[in-house]
C-alpha positions as CSV (number, residue, x, y, z in Angstrom):
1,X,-97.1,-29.8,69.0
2,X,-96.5,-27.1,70.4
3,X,-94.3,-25.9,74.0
4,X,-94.3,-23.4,76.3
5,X,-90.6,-22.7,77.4
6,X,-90.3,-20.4,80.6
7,X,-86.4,-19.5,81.4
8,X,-85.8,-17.2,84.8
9,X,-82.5,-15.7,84.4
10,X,-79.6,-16.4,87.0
11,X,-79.2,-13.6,89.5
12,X,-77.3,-10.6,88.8
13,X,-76.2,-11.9,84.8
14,X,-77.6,-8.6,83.3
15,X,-74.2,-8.2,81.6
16,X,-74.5,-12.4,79.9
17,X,-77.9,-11.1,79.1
18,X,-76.6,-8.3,77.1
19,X,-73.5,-9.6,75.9
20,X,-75.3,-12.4,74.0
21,X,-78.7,-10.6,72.8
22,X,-78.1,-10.2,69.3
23,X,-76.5,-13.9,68.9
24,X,-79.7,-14.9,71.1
25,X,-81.7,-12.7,68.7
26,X,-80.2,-14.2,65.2
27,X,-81.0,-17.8,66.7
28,X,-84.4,-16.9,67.0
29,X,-84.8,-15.7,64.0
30,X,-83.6,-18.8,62.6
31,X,-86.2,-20.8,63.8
32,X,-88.4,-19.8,61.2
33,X,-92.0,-20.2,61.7
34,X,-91.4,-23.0,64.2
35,X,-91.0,-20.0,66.8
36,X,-95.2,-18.8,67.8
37,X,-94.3,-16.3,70.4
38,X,-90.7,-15.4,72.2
39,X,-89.9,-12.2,74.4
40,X,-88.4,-11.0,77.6
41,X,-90.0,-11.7,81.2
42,X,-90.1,-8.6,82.8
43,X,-89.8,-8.1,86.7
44,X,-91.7,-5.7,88.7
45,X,-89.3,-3.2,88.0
46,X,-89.7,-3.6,84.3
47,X,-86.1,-4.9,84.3
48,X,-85.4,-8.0,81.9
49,X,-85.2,-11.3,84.1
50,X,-86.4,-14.1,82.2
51,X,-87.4,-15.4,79.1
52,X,-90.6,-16.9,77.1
53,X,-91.3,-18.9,74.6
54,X,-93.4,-20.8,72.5
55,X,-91.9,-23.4,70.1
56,X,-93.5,-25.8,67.6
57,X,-91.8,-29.4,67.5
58,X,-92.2,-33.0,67.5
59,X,-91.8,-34.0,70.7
60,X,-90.0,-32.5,73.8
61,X,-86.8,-34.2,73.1
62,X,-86.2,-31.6,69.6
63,X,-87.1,-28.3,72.1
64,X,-84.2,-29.3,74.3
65,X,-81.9,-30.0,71.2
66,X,-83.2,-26.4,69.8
67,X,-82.4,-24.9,73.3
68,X,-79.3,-26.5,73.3
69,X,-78.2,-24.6,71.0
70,X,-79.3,-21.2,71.7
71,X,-76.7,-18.6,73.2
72,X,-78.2,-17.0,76.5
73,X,-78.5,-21.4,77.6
74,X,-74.7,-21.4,76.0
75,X,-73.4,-18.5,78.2
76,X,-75.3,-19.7,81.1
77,X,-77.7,-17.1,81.6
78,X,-80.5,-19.2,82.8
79,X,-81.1,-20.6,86.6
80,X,-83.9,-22.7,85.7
81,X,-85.7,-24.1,82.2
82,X,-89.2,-25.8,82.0
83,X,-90.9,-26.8,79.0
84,X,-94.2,-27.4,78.9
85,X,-96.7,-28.8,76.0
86,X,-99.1,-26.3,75.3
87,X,-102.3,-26.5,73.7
88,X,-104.3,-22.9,72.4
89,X,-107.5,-23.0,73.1
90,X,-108.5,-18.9,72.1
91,X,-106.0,-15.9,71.1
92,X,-104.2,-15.9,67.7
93,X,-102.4,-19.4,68.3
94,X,-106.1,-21.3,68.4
95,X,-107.0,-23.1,65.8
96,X,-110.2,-21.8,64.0
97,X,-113.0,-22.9,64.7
């Protein structure tokens, strides 16, 4: 299955941000193919506030013991997590049809 995971990043931690990227980076890269989609949310300014994700696991339970592990949750970059089952219905993550 597959989940959305939407991070907003705590106020003013643009240095956690960037002190952890390429640790951030290397865990997401480890994920293999089980990682669909990740990148930065950008805010209105263009400015890097947030992140997204999509993630293919079992359940819910194995996102939030993949999350645990990743570095920006680690340093405490993030005010608020959600995950979210997800289910593609057109784009490149759709199943053909």
């Amino acid at each position: 299955m597959l989940f959305v995971i939407h991070a907003r990043d705590k106020a003013g931690s643009s240095s956690v941000r960037a002190e952890n990227r390429d640790a951030h980076i290397t865990f997401l890269r480890d994920a293999g193919d089980r990682l669909k989609l990740a990148g930065p949310l950008l805010d209105d300014d263009g400015s890097m506030c947030g992140s997204l994700l999509v993630y293919e696991a079992g359940d819910r339970i194995a996102v939030e013991r993949w999350l645990d592990a990743d570095p920006y949750g680690q340093a405490g970059l993030f005010e608020t997590v959600s995950i979210s089952g997800f289910k593609p219905v057109l784009g490149s993550m759709a199943p053909a049809s």
